[in-house]
Backbone as CSV, one residue per row, in Angstrom:
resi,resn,N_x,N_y,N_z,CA_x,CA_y,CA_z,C_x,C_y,C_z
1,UNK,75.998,70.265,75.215,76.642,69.086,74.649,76.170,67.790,75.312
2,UNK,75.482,67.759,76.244,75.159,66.845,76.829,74.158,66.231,76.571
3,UNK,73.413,66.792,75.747,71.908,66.136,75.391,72.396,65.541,74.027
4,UNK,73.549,65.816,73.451,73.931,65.117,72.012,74.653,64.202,72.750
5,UNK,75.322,63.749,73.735,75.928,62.199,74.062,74.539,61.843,74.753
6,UNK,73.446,62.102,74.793,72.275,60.974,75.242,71.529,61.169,73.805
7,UNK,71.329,61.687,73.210,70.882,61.779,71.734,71.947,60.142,70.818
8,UNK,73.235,60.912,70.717,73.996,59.650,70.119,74.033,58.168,70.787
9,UNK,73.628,58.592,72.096,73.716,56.378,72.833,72.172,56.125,72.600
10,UNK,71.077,56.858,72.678,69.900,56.694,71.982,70.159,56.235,70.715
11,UNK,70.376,56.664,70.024,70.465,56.598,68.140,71.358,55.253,68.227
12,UNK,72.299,55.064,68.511,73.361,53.703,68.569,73.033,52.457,68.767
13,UNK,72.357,52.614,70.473,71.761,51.511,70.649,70.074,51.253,69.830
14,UNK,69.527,51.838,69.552,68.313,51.898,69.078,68.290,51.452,67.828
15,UNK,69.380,51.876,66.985,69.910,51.449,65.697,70.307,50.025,65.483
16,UNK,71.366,49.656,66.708,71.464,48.201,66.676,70.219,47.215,67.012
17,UNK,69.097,47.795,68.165,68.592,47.069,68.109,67.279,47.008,66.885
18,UNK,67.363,47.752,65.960,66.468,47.662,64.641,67.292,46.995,63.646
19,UNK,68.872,47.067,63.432,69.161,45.831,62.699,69.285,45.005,63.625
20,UNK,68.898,44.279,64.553,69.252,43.143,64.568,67.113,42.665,64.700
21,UNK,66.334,43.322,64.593,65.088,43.062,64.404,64.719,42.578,62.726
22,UNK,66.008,43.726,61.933,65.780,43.327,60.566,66.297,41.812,60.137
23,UNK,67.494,41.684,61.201,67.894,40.274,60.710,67.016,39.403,61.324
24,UNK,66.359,39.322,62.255,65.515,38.242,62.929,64.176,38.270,61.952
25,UNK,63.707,39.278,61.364,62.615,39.091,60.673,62.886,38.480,59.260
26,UNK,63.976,38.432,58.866,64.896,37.666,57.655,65.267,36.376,57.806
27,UNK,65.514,36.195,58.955,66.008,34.537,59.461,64.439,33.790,59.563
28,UNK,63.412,34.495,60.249,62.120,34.028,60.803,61.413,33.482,59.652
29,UNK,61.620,34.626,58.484,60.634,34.222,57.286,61.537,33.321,56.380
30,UNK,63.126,33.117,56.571,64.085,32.030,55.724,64.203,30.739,56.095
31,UNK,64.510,30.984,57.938,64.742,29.786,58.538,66.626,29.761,58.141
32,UNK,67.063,30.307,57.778,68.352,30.769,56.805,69.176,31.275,58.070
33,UNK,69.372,30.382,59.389,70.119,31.224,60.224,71.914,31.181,59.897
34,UNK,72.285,30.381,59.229,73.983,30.294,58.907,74.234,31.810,58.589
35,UNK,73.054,32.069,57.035,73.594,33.652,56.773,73.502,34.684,57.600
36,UNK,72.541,34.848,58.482,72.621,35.938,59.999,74.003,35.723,61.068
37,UNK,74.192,34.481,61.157,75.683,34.343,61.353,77.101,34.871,61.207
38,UNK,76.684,34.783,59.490,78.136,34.758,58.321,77.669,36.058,57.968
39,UNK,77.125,37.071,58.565,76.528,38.177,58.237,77.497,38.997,57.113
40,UNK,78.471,39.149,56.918,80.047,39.614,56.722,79.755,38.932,54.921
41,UNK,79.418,37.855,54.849,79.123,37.361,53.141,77.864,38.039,52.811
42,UNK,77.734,38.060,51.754,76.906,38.959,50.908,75.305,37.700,50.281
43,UNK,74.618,36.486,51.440,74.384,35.696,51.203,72.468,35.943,51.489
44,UNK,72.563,36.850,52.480,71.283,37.519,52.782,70.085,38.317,51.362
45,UNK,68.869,38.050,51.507,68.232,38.396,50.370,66.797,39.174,50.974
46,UNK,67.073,39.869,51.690,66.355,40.768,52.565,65.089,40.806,51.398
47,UNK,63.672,41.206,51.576,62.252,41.342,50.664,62.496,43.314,51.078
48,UNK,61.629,43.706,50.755,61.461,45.199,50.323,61.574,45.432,52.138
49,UNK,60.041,45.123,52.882,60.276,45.398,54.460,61.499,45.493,54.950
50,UNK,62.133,44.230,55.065,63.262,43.636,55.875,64.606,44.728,55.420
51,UNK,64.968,45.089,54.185,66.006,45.729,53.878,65.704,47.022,53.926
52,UNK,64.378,47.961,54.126,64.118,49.232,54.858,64.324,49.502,56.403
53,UNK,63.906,48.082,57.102,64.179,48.283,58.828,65.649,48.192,58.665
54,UNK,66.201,47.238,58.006,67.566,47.314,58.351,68.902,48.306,57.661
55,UNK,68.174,48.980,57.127,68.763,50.328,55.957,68.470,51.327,57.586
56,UNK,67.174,51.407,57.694,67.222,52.344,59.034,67.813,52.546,60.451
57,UNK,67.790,50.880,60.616,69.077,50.543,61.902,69.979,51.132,61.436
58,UNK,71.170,50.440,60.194,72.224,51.280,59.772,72.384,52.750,59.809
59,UNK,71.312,54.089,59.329,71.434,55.189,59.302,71.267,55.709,60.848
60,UNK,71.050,55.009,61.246,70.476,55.644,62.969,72.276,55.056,63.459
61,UNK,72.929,54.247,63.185,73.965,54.400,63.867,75.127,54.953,62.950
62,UNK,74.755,54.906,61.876,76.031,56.007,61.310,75.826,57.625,62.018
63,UNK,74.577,57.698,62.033,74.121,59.207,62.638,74.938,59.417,63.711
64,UNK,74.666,58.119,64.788,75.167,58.332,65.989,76.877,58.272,66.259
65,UNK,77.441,57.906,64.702,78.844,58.172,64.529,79.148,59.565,63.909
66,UNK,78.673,59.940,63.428,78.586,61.606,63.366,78.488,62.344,64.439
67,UNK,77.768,62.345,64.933,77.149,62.771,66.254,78.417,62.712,67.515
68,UNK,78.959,61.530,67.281,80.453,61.225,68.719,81.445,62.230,68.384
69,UNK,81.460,61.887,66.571,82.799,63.168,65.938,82.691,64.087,66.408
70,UNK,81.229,64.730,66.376,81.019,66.229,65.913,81.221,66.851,67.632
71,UNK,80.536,65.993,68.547,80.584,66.574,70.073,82.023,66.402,70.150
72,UNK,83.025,65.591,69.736,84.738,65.317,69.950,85.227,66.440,69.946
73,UNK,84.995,66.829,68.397,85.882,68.262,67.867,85.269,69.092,68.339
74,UNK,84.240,69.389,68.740,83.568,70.730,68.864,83.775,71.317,70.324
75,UNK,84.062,70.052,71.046,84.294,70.524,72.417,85.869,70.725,73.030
């Protein structure tokens, strides 16, 4: 069980730091920093790249919320 709580803080932090690469590469090419801000409004218009890195940040930390459950209950 121990290699899945360094597996899940891998995946978590690694995840956050790929969305927040997706939002910097969105702000960089907009100049649009209010909406990286106001992240929470639906104001962002990510290009094909930008909304795959940041689709992948997201799945790498939902993973790593699976991953906390599953070592919770199981142990």
């Amino acid at each position: 069980m121990m290699y899945l709580a360094m597996i899940e803080e891998l995946l978590f932090w690694g995840g956050l730091a790929v969305f927040l690469v997706s939002l910097a590469l969105y702000a960089g090419r907009t100049k649009d920093f209010k909406s990286v801000l106001m992240f929470w409004q639906p104001n962002i218009e990510f290009n094909v790249v930008e909304f795959k890195v940041n689709r992948a940040g997201l799945s790498m930390m939902i993973v790593a919320v699976v991953l906390r459950l599953y070592a919770y209950f199981m142990s």
